[in-house]
PDB file of N, CA, C and O in Angstrom, chain B, residues numbered from 101:
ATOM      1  N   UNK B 101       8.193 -33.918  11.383  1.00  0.00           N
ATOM      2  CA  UNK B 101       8.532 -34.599  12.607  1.00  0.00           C
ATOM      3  C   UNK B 101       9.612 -35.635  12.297  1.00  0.00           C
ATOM      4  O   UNK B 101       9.369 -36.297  11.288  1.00  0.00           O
ATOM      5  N   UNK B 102      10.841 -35.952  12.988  1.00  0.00           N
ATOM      6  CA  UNK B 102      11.578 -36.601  12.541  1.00  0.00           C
ATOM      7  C   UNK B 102      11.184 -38.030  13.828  1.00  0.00           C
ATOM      8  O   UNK B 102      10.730 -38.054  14.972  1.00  0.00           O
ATOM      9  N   UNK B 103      11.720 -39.173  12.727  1.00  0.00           N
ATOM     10  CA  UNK B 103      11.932 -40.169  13.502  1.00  0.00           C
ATOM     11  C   UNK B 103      12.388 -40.280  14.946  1.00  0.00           C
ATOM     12  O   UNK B 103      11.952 -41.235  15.589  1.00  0.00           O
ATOM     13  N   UNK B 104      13.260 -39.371  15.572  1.00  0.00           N
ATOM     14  CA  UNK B 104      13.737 -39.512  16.980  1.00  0.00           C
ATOM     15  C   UNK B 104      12.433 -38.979  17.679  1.00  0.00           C
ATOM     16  O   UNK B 104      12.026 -39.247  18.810  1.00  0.00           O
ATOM     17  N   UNK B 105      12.006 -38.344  16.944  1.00  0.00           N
ATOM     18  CA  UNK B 105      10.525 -37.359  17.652  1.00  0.00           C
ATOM     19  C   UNK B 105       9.618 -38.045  17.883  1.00  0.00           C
ATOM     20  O   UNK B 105       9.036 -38.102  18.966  1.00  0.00           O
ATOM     21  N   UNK B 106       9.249 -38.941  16.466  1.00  0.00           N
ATOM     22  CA  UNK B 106       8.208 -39.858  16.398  1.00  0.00           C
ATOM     23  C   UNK B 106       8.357 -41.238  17.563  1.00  0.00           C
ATOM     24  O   UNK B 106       7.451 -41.743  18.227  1.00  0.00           O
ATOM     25  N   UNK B 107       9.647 -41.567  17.529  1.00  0.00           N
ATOM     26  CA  UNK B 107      10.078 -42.475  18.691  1.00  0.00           C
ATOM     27  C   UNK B 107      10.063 -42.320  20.176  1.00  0.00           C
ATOM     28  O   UNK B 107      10.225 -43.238  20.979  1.00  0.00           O
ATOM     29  N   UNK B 108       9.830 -40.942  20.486  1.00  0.00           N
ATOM     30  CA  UNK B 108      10.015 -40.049  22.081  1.00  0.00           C
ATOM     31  C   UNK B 108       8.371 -40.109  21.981  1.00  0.00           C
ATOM     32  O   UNK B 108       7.961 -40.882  22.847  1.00  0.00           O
ATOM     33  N   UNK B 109       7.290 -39.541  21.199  1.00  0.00           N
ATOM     34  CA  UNK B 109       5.854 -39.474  21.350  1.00  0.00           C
ATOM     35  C   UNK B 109       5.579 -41.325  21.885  1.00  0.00           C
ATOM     36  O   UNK B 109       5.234 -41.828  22.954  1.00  0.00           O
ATOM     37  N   UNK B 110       5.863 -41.779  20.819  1.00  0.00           N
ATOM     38  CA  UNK B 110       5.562 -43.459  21.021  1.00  0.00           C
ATOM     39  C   UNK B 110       5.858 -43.671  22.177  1.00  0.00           C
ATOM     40  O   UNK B 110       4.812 -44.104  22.661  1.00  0.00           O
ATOM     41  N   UNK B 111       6.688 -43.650  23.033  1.00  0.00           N
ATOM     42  CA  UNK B 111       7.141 -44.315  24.437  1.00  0.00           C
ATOM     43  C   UNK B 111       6.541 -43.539  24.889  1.00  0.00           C
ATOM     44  O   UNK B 111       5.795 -44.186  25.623  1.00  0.00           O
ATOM     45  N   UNK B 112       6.209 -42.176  25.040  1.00  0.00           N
ATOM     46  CA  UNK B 112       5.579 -41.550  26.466  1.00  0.00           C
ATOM     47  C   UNK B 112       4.188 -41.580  26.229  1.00  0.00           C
ATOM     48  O   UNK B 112       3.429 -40.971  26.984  1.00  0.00           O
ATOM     49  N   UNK B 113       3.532 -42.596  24.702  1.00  0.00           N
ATOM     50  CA  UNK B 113       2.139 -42.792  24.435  1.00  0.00           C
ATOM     51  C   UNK B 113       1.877 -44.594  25.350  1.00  0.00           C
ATOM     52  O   UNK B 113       0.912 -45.167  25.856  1.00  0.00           O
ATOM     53  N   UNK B 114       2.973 -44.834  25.198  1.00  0.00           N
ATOM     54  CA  UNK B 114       2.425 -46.350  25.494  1.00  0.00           C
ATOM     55  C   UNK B 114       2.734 -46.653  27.355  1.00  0.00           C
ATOM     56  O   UNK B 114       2.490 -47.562  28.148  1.00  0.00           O
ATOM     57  N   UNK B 115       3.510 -45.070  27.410  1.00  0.00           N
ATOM     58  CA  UNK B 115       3.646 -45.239  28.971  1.00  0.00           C
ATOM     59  C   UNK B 115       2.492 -44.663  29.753  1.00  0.00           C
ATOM     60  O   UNK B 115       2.065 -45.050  30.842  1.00  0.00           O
ATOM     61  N   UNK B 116       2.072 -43.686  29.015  1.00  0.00           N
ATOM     62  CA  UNK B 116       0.334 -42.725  29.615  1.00  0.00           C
ATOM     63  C   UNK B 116      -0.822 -43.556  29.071  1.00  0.00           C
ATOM     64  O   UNK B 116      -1.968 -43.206  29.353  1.00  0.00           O
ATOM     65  N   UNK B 117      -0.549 -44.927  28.106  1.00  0.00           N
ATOM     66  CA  UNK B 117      -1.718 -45.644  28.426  1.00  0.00           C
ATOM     67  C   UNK B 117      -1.652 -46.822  28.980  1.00  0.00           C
ATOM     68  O   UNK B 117      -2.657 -47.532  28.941  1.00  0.00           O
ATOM     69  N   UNK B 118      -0.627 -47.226  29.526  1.00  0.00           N
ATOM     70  CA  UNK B 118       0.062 -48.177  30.985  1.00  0.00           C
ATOM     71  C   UNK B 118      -0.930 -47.514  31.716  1.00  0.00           C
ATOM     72  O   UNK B 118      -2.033 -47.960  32.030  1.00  0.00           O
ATOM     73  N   UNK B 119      -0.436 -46.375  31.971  1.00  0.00           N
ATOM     74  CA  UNK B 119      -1.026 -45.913  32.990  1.00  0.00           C
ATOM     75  C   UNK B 119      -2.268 -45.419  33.222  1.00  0.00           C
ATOM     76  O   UNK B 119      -2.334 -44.997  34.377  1.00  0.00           O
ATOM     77  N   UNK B 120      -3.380 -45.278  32.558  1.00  0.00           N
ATOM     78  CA  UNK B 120      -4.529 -45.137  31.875  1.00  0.00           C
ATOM     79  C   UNK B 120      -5.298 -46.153  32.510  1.00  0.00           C
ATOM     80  O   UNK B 120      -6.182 -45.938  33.339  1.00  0.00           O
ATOM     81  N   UNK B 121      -4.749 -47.827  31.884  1.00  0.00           N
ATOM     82  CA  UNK B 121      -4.918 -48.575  32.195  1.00  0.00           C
ATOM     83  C   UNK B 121      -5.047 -49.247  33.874  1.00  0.00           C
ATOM     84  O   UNK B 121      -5.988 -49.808  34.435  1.00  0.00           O
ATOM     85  N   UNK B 122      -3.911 -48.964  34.260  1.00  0.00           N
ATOM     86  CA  UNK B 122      -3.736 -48.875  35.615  1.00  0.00           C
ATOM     87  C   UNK B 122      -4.920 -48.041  36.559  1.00  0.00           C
ATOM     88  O   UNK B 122      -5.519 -48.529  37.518  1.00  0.00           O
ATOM     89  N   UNK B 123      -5.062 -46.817  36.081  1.00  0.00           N
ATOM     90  CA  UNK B 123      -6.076 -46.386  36.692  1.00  0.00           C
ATOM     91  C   UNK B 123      -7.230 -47.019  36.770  1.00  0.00           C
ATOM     92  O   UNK B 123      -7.764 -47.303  37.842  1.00  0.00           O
ATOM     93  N   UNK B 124      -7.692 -47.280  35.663  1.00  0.00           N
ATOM     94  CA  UNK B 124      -9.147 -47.876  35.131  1.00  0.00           C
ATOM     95  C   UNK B 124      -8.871 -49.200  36.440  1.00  0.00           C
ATOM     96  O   UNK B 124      -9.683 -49.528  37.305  1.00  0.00           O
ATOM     97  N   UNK B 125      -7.956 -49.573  36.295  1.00  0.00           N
ATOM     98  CA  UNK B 125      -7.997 -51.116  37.637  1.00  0.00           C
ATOM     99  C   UNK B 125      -8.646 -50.266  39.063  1.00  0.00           C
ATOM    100  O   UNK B 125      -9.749 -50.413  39.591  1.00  0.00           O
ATOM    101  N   UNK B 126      -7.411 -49.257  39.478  1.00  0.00           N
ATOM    102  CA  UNK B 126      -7.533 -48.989  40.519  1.00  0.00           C
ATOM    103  C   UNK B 126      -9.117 -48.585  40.704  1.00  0.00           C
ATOM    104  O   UNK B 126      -9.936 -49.216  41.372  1.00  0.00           O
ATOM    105  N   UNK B 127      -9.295 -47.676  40.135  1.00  0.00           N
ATOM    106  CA  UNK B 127     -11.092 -47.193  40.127  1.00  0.00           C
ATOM    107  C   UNK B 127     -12.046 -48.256  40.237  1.00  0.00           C
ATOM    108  O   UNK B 127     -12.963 -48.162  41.053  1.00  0.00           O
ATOM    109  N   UNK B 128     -11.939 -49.127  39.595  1.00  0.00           N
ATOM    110  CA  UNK B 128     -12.887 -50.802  39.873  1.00  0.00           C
ATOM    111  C   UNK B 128     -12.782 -51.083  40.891  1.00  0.00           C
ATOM    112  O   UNK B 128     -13.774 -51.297  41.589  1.00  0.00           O
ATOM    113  N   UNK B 129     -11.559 -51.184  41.341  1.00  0.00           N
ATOM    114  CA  UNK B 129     -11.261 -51.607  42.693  1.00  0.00           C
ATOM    115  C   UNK B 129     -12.274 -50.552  43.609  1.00  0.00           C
ATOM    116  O   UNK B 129     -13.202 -50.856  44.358  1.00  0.00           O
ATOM    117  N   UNK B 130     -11.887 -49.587  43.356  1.00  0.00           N
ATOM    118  CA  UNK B 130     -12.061 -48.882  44.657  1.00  0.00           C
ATOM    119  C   UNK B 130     -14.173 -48.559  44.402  1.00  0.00           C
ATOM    120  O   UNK B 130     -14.879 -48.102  45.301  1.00  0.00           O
ATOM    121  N   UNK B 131     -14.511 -48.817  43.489  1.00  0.00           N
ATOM    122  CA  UNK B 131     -15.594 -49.110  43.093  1.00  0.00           C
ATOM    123  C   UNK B 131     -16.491 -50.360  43.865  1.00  0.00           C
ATOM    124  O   UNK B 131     -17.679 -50.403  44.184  1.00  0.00           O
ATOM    125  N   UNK B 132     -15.362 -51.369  44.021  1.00  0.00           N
ATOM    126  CA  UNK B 132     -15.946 -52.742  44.634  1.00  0.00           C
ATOM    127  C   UNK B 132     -15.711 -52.648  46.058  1.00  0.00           C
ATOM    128  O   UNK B 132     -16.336 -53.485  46.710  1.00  0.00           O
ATOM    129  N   UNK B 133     -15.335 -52.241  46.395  1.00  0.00           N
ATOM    130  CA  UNK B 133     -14.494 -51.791  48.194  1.00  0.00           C
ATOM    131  C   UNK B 133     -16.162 -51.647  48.747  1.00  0.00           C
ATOM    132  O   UNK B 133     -17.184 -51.271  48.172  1.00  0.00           O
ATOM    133  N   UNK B 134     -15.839 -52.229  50.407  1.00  0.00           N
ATOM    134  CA  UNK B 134     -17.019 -52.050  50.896  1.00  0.00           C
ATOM    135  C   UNK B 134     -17.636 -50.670  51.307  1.00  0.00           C
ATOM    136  O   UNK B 134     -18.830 -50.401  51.442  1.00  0.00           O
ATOM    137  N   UNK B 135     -16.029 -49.470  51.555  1.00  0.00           N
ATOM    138  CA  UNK B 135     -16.658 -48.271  51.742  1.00  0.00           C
ATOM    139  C   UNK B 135     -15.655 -47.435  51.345  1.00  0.00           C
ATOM    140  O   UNK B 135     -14.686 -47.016  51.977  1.00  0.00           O
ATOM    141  N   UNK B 136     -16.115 -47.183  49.866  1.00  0.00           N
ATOM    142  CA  UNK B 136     -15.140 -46.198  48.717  1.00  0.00           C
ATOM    143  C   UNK B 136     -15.031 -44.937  49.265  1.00  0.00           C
ATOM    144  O   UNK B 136     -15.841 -44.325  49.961  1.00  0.00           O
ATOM    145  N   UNK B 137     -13.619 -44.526  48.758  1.00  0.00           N
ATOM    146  CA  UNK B 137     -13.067 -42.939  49.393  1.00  0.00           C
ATOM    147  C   UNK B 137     -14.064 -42.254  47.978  1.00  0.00           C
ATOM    148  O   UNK B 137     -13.623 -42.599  46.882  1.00  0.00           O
ATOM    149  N   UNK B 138     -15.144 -41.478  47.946  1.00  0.00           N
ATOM    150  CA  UNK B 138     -15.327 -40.702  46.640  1.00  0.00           C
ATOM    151  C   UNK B 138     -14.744 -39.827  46.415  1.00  0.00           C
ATOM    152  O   UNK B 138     -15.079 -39.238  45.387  1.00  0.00           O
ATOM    153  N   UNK B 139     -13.431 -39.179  47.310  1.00  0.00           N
ATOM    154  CA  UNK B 139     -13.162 -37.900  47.091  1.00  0.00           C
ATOM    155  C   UNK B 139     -11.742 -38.629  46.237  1.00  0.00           C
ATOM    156  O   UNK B 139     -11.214 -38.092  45.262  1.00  0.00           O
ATOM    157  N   UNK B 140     -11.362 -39.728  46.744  1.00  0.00           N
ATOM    158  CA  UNK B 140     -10.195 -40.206  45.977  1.00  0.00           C
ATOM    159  C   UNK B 140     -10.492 -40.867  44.363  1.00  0.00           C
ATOM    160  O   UNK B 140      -9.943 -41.024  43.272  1.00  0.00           O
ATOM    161  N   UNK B 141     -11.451 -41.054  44.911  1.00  0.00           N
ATOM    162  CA  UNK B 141     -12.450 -42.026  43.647  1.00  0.00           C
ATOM    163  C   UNK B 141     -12.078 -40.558  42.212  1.00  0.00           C
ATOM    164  O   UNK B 141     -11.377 -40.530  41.200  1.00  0.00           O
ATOM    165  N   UNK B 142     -12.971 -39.588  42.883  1.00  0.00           N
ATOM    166  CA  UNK B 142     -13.123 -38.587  41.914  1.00  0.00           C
ATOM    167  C   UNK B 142     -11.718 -37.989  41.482  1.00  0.00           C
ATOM    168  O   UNK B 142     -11.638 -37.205  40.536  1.00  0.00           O
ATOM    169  N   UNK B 143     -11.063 -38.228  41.919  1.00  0.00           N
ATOM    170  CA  UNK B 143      -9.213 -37.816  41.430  1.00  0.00           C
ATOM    171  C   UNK B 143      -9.064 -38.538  40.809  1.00  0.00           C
ATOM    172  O   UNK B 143      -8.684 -38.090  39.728  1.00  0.00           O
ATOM    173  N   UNK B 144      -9.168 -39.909  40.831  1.00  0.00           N
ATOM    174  CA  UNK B 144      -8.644 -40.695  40.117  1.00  0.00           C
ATOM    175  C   UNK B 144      -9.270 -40.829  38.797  1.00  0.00           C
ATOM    176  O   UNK B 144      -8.395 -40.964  37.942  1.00  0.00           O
ATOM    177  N   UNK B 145     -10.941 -40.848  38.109  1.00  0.00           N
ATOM    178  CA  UNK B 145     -11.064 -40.335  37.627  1.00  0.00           C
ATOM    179  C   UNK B 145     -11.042 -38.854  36.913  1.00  0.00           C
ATOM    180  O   UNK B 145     -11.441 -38.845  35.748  1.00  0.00           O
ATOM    181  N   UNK B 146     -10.710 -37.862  37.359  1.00  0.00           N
ATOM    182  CA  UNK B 146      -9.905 -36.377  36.740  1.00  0.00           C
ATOM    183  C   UNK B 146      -8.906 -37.297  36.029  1.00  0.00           C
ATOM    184  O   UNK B 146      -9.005 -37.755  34.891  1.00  0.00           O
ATOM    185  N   UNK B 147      -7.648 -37.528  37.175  1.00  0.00           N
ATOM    186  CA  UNK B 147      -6.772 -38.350  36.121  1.00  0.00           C
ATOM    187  C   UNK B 147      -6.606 -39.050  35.094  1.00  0.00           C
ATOM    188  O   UNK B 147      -5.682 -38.953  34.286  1.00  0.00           O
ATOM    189  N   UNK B 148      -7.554 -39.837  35.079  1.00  0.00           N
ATOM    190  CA  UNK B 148      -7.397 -40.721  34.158  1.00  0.00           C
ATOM    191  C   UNK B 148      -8.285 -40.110  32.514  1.00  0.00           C
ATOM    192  O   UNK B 148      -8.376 -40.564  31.373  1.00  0.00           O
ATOM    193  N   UNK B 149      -8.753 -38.985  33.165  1.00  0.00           N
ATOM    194  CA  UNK B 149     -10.077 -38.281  31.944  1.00  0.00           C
ATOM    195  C   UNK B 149      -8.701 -37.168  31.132  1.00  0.00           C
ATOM    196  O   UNK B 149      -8.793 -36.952  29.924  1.00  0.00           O
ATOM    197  N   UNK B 150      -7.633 -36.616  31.865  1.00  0.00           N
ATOM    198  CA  UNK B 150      -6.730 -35.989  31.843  1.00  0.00           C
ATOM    199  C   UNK B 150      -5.539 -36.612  31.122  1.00  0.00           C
ATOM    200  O   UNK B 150      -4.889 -35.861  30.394  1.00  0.00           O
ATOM    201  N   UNK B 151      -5.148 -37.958  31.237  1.00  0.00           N
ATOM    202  CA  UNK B 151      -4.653 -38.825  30.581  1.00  0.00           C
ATOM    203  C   UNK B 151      -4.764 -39.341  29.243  1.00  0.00           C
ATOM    204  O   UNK B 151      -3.855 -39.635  28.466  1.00  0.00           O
ATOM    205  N   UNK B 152      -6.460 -39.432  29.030  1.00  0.00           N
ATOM    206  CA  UNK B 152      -7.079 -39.701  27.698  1.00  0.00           C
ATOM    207  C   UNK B 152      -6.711 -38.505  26.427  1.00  0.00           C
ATOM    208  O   UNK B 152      -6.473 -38.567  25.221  1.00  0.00           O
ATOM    209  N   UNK B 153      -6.821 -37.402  27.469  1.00  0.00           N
ATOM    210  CA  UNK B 153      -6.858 -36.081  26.707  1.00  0.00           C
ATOM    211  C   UNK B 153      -5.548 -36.007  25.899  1.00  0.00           C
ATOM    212  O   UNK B 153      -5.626 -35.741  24.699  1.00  0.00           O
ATOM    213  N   UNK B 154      -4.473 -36.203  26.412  1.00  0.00           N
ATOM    214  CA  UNK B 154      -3.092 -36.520  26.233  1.00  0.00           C
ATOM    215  C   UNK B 154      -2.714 -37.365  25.577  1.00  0.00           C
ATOM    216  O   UNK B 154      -1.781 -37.155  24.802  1.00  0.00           O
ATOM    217  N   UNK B 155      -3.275 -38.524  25.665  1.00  0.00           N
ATOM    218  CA  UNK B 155      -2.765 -39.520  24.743  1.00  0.00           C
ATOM    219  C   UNK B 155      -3.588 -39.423  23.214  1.00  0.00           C
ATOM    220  O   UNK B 155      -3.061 -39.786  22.162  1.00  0.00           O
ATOM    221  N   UNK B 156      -5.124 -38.803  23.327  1.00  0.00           N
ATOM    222  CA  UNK B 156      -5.736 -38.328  22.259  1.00  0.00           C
ATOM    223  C   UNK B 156      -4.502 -37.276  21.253  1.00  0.00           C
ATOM    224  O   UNK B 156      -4.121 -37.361  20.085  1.00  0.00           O
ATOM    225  N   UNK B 157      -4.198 -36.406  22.285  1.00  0.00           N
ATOM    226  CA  UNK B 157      -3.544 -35.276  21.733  1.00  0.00           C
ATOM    227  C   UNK B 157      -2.041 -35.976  20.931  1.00  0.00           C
ATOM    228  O   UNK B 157      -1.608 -35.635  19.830  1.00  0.00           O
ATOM    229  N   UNK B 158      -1.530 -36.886  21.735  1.00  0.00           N
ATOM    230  CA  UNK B 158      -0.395 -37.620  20.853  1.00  0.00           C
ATOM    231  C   UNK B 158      -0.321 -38.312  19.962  1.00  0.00           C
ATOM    232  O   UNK B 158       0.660 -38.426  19.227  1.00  0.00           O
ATOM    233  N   UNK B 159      -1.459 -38.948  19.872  1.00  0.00           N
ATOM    234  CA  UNK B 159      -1.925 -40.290  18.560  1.00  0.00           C
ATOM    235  C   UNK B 159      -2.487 -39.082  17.402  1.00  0.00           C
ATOM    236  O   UNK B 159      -2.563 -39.571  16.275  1.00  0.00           O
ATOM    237  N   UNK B 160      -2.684 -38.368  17.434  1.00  0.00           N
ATOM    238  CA  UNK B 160      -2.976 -37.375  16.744  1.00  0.00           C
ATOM    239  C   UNK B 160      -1.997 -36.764  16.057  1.00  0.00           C
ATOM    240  O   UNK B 160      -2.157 -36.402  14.892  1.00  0.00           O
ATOM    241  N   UNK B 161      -0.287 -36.501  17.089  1.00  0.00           N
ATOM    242  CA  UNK B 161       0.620 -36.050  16.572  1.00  0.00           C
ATOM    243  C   UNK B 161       1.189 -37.138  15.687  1.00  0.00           C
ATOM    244  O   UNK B 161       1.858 -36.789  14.714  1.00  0.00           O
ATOM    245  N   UNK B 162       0.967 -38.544  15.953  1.00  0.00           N
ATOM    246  CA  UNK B 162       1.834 -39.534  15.440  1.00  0.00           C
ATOM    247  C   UNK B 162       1.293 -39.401  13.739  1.00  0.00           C
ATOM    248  O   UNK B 162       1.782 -38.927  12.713  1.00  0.00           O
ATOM    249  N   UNK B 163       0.149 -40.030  14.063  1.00  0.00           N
ATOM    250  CA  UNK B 163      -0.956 -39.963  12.603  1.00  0.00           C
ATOM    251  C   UNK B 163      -2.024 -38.506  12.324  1.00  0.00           C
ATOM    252  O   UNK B 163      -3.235 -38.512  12.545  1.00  0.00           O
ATOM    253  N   UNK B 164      -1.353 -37.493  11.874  1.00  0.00           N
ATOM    254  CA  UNK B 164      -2.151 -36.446  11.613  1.00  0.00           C
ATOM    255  C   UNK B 164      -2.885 -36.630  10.236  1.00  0.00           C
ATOM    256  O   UNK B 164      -2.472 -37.204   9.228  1.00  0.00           O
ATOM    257  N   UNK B 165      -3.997 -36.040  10.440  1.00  0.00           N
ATOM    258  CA  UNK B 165      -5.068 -36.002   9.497  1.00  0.00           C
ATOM    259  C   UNK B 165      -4.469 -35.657   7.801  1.00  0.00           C
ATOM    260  O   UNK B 165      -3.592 -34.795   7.742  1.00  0.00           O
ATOM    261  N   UNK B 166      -4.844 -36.195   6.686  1.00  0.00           N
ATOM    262  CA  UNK B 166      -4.563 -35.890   5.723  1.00  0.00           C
ATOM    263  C   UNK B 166      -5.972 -35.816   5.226  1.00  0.00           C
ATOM    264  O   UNK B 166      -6.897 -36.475   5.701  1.00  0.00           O
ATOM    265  N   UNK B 167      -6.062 -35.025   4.306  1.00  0.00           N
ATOM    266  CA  UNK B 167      -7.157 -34.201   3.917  1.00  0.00           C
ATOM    267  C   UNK B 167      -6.921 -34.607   2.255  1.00  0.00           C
ATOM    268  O   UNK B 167      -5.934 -34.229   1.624  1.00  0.00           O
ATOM    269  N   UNK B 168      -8.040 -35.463   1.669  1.00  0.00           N
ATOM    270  CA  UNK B 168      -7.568 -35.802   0.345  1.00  0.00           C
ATOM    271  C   UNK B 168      -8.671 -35.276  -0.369  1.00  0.00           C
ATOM    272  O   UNK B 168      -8.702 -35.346  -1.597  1.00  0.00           O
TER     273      UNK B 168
END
């Protein structure tokens, strides 16, 4: 993996857990609301479970396993 590669994973890792983050707000929110959408609720969690998966899958590409 070359450095320009490793530099393109990094930004679109720290931008999908911006946004990760962001979700996790919105969901509280909509958690505390006096009368929660669940059908939006439940998207937003997909998303954000979909997000994890992704950013798992990239921190993985950054630091791959070495086997000693």
């Amino acid at each position: 993996m070359t450095d320009e590669d490793e530099g393109d994973l990094g930004a679109e890792l720290a931008r999908l857990q911006q946004e990760h983050r962001d979700l996790d707000a919105a969901i509280d929110a909509l958690h505390h609301s006096p009368a929660p959408d669940l059908l939006r609720l439940q998207r937003l969690k997909k998303r954000k479970l979909a997000l994890r998966d992704r950013i798992s899958f990239i921190e993985d590409q950054i630091t791959p396993d070495i086997i000693a």
